[in-house]
mmCIF file of the N, C-alpha and C atoms, coordinates in Angstrom:
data_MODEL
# 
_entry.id   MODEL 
# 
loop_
_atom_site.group_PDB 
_atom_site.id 
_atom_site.type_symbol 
_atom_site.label_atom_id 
_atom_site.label_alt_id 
_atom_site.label_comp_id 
_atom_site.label_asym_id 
_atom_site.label_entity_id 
_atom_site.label_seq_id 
_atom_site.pdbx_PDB_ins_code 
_atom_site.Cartn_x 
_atom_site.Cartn_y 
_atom_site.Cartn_z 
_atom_site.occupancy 
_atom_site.B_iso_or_equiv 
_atom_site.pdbx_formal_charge 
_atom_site.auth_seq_id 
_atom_site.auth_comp_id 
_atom_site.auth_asym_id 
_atom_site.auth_atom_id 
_atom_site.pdbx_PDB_model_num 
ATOM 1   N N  . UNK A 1 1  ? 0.843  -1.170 0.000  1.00 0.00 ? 1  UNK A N  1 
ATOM 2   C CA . UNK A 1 1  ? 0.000  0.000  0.000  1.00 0.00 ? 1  UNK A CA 1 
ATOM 3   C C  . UNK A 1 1  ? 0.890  1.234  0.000  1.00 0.00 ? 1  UNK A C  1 
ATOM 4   N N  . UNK A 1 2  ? 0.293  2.444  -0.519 1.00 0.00 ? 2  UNK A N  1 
ATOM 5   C CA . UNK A 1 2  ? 1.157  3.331  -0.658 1.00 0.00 ? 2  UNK A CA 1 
ATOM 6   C C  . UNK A 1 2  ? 0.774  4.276  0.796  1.00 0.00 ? 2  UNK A C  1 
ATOM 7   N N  . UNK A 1 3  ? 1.351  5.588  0.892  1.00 0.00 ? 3  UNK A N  1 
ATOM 8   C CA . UNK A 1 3  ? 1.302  6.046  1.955  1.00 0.00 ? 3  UNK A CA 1 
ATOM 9   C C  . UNK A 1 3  ? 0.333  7.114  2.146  1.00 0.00 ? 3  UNK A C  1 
ATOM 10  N N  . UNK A 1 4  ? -0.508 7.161  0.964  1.00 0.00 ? 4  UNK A N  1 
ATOM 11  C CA . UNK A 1 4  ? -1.227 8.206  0.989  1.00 0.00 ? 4  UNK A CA 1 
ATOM 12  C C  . UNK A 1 4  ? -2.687 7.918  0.976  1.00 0.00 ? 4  UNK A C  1 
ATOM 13  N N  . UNK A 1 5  ? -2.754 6.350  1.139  1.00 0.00 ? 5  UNK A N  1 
ATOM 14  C CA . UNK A 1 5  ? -3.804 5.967  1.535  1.00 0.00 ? 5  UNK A CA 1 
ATOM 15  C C  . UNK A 1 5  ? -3.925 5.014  2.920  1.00 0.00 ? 5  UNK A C  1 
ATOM 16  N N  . UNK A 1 6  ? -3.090 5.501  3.819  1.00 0.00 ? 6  UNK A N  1 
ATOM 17  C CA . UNK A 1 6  ? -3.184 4.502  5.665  1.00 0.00 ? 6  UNK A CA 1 
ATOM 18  C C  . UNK A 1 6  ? -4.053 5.572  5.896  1.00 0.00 ? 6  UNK A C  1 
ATOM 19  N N  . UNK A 1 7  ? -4.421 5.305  7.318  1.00 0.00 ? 7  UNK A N  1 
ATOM 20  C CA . UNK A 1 7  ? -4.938 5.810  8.130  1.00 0.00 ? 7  UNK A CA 1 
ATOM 21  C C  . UNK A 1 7  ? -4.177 7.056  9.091  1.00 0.00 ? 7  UNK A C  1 
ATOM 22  N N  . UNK A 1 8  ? -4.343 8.044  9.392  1.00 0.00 ? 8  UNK A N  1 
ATOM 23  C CA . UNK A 1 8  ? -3.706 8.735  10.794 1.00 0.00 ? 8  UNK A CA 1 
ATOM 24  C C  . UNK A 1 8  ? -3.450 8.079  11.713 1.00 0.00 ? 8  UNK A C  1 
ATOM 25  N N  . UNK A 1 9  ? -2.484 8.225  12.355 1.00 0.00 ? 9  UNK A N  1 
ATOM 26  C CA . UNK A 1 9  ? -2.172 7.923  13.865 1.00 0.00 ? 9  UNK A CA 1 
ATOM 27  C C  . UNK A 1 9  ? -1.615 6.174  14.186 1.00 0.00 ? 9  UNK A C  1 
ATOM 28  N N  . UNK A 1 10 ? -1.172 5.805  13.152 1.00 0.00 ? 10 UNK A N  1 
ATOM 29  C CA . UNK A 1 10 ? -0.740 4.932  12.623 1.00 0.00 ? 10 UNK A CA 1 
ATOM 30  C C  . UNK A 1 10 ? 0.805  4.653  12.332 1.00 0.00 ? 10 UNK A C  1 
ATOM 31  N N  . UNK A 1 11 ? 1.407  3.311  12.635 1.00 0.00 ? 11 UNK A N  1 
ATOM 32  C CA . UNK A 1 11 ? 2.833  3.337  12.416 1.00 0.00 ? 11 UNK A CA 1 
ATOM 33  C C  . UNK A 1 11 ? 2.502  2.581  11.025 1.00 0.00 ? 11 UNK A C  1 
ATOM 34  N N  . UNK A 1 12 ? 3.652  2.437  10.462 1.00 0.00 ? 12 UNK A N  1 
ATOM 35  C CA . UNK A 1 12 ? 4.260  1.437  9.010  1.00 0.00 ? 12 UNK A CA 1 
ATOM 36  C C  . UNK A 1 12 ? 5.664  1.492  8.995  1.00 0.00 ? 12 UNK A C  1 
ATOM 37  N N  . UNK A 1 13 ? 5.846  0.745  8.221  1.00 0.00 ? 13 UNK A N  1 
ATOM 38  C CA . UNK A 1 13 ? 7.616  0.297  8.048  1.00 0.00 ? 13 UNK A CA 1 
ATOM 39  C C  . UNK A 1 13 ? 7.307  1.062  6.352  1.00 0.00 ? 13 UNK A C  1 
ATOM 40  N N  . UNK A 1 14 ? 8.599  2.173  6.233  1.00 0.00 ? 14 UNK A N  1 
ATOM 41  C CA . UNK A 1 14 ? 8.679  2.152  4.560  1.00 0.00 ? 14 UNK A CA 1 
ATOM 42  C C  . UNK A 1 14 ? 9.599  0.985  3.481  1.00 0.00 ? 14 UNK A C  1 
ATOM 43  N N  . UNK A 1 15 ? 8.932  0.557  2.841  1.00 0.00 ? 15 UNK A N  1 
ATOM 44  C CA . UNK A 1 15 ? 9.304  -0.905 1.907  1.00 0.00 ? 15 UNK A CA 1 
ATOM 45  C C  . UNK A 1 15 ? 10.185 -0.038 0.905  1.00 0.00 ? 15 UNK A C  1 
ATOM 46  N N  . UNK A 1 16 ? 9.482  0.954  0.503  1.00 0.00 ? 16 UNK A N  1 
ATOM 47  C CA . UNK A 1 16 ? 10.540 1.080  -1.085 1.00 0.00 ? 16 UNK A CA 1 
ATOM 48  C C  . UNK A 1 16 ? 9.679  2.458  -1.371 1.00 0.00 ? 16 UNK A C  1 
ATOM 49  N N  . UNK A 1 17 ? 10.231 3.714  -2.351 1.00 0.00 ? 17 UNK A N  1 
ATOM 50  C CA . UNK A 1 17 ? 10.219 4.810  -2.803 1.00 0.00 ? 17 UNK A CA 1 
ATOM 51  C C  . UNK A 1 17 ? 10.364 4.735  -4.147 1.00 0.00 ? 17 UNK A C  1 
ATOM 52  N N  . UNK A 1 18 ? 9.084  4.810  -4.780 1.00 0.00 ? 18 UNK A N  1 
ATOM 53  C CA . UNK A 1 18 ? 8.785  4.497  -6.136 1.00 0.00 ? 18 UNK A CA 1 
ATOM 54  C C  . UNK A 1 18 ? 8.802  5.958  -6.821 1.00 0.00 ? 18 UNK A C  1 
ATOM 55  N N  . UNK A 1 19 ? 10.337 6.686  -6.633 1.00 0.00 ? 19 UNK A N  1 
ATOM 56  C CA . UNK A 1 19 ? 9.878  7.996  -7.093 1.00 0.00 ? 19 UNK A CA 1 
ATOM 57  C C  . UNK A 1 19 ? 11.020 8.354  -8.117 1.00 0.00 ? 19 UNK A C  1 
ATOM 58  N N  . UNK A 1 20 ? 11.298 9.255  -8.862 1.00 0.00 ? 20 UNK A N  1 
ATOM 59  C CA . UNK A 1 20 ? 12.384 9.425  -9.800 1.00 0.00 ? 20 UNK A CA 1 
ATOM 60  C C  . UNK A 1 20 ? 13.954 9.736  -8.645 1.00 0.00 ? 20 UNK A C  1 
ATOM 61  N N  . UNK A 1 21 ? 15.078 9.412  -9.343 1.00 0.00 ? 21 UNK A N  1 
ATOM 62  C CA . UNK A 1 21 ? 16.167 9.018  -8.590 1.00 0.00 ? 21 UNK A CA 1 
ATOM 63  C C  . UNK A 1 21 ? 16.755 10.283 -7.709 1.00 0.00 ? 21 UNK A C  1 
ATOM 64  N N  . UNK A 1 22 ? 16.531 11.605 -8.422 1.00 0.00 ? 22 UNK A N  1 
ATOM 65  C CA . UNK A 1 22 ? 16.780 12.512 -7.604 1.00 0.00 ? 22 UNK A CA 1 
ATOM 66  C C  . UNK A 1 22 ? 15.887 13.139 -6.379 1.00 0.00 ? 22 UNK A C  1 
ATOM 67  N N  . UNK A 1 23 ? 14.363 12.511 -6.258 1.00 0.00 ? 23 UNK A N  1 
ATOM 68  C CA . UNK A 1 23 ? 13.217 12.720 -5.465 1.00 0.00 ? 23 UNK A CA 1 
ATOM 69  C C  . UNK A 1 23 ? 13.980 11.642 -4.531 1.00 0.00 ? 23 UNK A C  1 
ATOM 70  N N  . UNK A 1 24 ? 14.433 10.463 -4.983 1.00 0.00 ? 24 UNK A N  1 
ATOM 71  C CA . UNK A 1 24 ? 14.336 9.775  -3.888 1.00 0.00 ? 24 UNK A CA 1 
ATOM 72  C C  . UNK A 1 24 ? 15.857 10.181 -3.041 1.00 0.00 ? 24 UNK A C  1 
ATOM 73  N N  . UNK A 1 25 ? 16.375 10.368 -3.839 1.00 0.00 ? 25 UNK A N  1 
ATOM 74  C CA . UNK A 1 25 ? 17.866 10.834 -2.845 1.00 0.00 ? 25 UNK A CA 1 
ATOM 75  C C  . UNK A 1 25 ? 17.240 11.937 -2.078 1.00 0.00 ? 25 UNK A C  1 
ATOM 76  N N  . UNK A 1 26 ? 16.529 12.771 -2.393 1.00 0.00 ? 26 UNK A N  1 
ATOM 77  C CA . UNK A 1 26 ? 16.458 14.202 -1.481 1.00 0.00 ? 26 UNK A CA 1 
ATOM 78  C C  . UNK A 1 26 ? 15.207 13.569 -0.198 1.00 0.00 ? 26 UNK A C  1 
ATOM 79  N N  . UNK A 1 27 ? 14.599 12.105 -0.936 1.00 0.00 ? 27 UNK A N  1 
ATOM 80  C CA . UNK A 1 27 ? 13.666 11.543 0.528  1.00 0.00 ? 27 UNK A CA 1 
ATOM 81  C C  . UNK A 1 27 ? 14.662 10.851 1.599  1.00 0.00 ? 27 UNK A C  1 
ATOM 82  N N  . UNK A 1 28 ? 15.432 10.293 1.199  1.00 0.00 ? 28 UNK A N  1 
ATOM 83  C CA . UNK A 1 28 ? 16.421 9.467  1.795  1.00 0.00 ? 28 UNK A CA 1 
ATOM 84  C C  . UNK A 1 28 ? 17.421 10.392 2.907  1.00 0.00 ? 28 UNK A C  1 
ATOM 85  N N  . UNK A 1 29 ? 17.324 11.450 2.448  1.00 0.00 ? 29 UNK A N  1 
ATOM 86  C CA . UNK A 1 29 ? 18.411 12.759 2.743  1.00 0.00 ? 29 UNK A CA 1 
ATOM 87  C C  . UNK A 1 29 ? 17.813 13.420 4.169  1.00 0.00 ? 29 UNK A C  1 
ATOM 88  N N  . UNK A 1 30 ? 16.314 12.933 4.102  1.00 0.00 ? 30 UNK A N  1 
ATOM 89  C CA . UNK A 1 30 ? 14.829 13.108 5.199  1.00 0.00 ? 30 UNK A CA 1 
ATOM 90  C C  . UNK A 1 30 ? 15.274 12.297 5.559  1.00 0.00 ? 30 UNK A C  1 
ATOM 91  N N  . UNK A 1 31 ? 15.292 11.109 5.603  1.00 0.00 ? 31 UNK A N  1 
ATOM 92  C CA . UNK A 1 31 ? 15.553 9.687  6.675  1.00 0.00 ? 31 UNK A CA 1 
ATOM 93  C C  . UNK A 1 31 ? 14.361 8.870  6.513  1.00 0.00 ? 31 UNK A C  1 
ATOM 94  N N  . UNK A 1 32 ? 13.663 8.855  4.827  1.00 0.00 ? 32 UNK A N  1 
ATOM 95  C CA . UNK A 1 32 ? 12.955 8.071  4.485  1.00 0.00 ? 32 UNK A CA 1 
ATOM 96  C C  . UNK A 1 32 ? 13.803 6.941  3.481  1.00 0.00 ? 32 UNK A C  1 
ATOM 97  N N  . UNK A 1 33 ? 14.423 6.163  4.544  1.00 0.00 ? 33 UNK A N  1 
ATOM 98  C CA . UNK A 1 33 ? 14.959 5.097  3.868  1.00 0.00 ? 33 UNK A CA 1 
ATOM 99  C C  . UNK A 1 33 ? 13.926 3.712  4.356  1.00 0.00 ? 33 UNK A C  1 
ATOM 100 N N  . UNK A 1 34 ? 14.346 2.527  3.161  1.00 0.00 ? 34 UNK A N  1 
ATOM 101 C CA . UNK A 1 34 ? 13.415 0.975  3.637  1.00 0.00 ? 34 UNK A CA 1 
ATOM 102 C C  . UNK A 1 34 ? 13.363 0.817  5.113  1.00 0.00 ? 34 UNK A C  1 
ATOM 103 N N  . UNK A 1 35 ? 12.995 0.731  5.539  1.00 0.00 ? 35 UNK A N  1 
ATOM 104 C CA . UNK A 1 35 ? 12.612 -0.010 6.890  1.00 0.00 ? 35 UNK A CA 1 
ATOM 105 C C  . UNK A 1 35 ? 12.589 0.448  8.222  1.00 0.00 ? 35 UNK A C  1 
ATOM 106 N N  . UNK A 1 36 ? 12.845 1.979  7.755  1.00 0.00 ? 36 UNK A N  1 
ATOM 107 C CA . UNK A 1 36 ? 12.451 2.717  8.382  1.00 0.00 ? 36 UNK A CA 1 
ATOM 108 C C  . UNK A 1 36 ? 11.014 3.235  9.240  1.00 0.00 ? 36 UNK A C  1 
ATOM 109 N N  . UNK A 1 37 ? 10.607 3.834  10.167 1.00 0.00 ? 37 UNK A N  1 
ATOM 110 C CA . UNK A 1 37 ? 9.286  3.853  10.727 1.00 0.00 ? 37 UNK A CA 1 
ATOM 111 C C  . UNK A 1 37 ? 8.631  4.982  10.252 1.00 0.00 ? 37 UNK A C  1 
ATOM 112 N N  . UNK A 1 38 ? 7.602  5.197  10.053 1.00 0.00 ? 38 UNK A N  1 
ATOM 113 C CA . UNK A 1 38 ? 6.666  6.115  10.129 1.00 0.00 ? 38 UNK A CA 1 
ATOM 114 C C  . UNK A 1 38 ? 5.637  6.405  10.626 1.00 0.00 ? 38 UNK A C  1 
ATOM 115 N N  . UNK A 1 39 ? 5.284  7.190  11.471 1.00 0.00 ? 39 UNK A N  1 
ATOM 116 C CA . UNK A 1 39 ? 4.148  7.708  11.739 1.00 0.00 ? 39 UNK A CA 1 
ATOM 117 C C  . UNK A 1 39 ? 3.232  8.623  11.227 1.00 0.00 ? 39 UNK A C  1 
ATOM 118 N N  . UNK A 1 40 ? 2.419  8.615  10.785 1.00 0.00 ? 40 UNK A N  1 
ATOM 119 C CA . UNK A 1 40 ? 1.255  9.504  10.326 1.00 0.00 ? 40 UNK A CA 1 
ATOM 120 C C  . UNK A 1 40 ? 0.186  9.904  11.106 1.00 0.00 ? 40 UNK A C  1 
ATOM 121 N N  . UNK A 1 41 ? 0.943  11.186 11.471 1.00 0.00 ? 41 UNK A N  1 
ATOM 122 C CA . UNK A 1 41 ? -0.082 12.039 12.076 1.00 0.00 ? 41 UNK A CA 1 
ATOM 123 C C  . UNK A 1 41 ? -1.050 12.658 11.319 1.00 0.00 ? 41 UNK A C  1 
ATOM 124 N N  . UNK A 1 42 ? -1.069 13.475 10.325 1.00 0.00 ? 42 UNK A N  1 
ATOM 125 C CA . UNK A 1 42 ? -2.681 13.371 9.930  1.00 0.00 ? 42 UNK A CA 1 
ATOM 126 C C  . UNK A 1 42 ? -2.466 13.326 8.975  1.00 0.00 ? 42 UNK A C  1 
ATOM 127 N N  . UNK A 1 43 ? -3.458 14.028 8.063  1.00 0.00 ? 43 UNK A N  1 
ATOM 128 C CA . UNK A 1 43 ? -3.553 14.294 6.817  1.00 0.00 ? 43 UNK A CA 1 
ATOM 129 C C  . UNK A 1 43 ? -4.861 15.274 6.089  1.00 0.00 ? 43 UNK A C  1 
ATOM 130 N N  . UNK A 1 44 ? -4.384 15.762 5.196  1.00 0.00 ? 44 UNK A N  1 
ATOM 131 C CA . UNK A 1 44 ? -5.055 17.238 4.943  1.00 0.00 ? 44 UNK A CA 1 
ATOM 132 C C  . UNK A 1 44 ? -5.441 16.954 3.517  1.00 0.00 ? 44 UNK A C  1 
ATOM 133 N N  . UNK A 1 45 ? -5.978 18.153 2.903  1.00 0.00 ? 45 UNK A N  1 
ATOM 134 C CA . UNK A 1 45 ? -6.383 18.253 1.741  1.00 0.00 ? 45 UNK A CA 1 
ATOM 135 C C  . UNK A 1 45 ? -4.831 18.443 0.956  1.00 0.00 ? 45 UNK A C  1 
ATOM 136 N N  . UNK A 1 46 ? -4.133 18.869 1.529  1.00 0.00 ? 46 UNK A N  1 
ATOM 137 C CA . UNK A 1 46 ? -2.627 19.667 1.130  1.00 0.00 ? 46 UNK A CA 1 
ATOM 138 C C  . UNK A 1 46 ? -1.622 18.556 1.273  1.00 0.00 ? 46 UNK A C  1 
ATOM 139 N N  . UNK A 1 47 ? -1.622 17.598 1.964  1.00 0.00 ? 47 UNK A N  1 
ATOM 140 C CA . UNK A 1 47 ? -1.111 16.370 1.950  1.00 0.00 ? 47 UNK A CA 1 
ATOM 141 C C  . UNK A 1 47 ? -1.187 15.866 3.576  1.00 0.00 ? 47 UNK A C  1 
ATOM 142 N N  . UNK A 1 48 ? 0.352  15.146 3.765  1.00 0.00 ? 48 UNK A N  1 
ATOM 143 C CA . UNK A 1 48 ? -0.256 14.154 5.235  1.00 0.00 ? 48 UNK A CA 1 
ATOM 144 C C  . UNK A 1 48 ? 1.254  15.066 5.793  1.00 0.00 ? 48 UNK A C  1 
ATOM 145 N N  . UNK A 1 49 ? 0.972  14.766 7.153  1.00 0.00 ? 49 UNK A N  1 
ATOM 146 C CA . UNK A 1 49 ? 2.347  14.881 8.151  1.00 0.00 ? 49 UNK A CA 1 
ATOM 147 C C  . UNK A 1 49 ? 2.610  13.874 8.600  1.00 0.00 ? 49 UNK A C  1 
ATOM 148 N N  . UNK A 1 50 ? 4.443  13.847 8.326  1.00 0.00 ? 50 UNK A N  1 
ATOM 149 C CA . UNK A 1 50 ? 4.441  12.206 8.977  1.00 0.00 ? 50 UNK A CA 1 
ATOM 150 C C  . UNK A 1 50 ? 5.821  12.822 10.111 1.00 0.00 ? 50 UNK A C  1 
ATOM 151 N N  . UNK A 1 51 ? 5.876  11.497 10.574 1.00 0.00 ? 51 UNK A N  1 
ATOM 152 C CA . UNK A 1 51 ? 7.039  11.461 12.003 1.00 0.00 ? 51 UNK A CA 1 
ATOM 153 C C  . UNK A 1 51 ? 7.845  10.667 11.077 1.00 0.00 ? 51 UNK A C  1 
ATOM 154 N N  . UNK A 1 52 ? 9.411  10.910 11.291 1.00 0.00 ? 52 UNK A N  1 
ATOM 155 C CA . UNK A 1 52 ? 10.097 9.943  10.853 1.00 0.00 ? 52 UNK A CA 1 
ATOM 156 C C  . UNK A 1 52 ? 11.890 10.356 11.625 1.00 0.00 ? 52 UNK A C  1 
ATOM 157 N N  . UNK A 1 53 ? 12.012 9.469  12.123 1.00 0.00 ? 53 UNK A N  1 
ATOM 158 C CA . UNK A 1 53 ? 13.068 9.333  13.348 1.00 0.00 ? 53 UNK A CA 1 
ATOM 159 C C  . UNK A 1 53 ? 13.051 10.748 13.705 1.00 0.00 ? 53 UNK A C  1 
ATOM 160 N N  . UNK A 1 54 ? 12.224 11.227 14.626 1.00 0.00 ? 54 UNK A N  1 
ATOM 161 C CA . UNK A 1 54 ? 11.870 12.175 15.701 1.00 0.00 ? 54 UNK A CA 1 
ATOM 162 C C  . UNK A 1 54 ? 11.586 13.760 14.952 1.00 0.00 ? 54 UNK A C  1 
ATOM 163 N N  . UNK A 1 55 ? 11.276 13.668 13.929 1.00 0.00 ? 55 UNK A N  1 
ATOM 164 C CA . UNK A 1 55 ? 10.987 14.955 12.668 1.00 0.00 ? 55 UNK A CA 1 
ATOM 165 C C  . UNK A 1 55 ? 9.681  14.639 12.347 1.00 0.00 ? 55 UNK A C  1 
ATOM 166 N N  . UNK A 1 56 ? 9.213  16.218 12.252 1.00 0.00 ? 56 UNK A N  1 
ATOM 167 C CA . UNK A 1 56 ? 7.658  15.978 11.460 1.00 0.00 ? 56 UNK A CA 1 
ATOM 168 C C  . UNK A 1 56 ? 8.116  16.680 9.653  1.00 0.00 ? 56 UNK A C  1 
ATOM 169 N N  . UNK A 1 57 ? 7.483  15.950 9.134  1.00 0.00 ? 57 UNK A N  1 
ATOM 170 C CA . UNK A 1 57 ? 7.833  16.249 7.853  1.00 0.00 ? 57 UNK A CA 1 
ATOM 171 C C  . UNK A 1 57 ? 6.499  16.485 6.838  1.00 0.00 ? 57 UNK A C  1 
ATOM 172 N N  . UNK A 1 58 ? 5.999  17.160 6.077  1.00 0.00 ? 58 UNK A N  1 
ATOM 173 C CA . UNK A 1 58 ? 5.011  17.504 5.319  1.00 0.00 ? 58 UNK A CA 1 
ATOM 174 C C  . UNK A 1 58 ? 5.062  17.119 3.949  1.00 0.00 ? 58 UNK A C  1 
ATOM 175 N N  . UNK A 1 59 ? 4.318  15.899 3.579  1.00 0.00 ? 59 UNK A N  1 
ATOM 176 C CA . UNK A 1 59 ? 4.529  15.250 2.318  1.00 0.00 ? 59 UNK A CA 1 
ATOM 177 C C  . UNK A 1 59 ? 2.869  15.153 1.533  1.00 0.00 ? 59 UNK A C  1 
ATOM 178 N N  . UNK A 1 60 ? 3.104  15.829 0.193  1.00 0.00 ? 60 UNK A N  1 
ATOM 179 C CA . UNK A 1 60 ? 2.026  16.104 -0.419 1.00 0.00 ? 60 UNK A CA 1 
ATOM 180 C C  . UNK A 1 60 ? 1.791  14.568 -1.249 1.00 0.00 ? 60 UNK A C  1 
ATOM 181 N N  . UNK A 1 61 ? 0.219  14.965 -1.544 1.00 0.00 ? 61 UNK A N  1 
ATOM 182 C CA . UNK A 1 61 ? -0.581 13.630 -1.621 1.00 0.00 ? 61 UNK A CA 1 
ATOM 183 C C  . UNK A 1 61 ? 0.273  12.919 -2.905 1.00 0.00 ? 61 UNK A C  1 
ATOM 184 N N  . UNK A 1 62 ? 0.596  13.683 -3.813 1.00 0.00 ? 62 UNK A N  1 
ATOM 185 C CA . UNK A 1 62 ? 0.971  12.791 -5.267 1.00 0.00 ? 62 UNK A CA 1 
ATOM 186 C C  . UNK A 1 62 ? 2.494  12.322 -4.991 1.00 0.00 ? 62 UNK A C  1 
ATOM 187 N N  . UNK A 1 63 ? 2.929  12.863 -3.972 1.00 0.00 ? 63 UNK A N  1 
ATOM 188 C CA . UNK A 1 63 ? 4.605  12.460 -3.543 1.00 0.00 ? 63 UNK A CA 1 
ATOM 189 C C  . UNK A 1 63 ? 4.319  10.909 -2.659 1.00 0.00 ? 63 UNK A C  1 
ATOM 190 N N  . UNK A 1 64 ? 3.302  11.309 -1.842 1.00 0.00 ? 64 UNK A N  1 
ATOM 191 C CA . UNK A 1 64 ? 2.867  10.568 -0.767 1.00 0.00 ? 64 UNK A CA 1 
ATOM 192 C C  . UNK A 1 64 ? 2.622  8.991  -1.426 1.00 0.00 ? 64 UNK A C  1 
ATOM 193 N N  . UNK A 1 65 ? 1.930  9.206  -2.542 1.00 0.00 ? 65 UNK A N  1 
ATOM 194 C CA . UNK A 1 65 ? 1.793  7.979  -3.847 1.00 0.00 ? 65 UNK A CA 1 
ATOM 195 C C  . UNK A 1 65 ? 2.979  7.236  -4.740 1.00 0.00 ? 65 UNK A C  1 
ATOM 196 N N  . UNK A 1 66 ? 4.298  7.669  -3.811 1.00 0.00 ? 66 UNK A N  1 
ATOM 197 C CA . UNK A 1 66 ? 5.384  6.608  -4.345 1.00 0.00 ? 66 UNK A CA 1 
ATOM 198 C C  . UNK A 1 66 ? 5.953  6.081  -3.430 1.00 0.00 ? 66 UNK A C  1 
ATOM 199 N N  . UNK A 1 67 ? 5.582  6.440  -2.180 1.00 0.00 ? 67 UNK A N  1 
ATOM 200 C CA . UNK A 1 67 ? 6.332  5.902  -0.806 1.00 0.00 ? 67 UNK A CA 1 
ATOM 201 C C  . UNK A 1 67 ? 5.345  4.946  -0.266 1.00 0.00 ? 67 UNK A C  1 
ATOM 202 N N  . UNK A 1 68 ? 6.232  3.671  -0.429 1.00 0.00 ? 68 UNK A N  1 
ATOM 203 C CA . UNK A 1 68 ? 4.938  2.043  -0.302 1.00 0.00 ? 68 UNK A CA 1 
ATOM 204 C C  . UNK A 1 68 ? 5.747  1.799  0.846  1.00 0.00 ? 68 UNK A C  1 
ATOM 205 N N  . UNK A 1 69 ? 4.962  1.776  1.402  1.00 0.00 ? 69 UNK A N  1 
ATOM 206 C CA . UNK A 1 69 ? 5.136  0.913  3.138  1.00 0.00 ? 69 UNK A CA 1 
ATOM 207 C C  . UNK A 1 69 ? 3.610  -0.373 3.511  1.00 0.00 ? 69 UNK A C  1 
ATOM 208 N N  . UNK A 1 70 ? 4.344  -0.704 4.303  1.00 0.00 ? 70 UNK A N  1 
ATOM 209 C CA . UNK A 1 70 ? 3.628  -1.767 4.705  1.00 0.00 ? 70 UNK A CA 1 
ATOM 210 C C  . UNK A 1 70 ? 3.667  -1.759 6.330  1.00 0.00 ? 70 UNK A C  1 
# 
C-alpha cells in the first residue's frame, strides 16, 4: 500500500520509494529510507504529516503515492 492511503495515527515500516532518482535521494536525505518507521499524524487536503526518526515532515498527496510501506 502506498502512503497516501493509511490511516492517521498509525505506524508502518517504509518498503521502497517508487519515485524518480533525484526525489528519492532528497527523501532518503529526510531519513525516508526501507525499513524505516513512520508515523502519520494526519492528513489534509494539502497532503499528510508524517514522524520519521523524531521529525515531522510535510509530504504532499501525489509524492505521498510513491512511498509504499507496509
Amino acid at each position: 500500500m502506498t502512503l497516501n492511503s493509511v490511516n492517521p495515527g498509525s505506524d508502518y515500516r517504509l518498503v521502497a520509494l517508487n519515485a524518480s532518482p533525484k526525489m528519492r535521494s532528497k527523501l532518503e536525505t529526510l531519513g525516508l529510507v526501507p525499513g524505516e518507521r513512520i508515523n502519520v499524524l494526519s492528513s489534509t487536503n494539502a497532503g499528510l504529516i508524517i514522524e520519521v526518526k523524531h521529525s515531522r515532515l510535510a509530504i504532499a498527496h501525489d509524492l505521498a503515492g510513491s512511498i509504499v510501506v507496509a
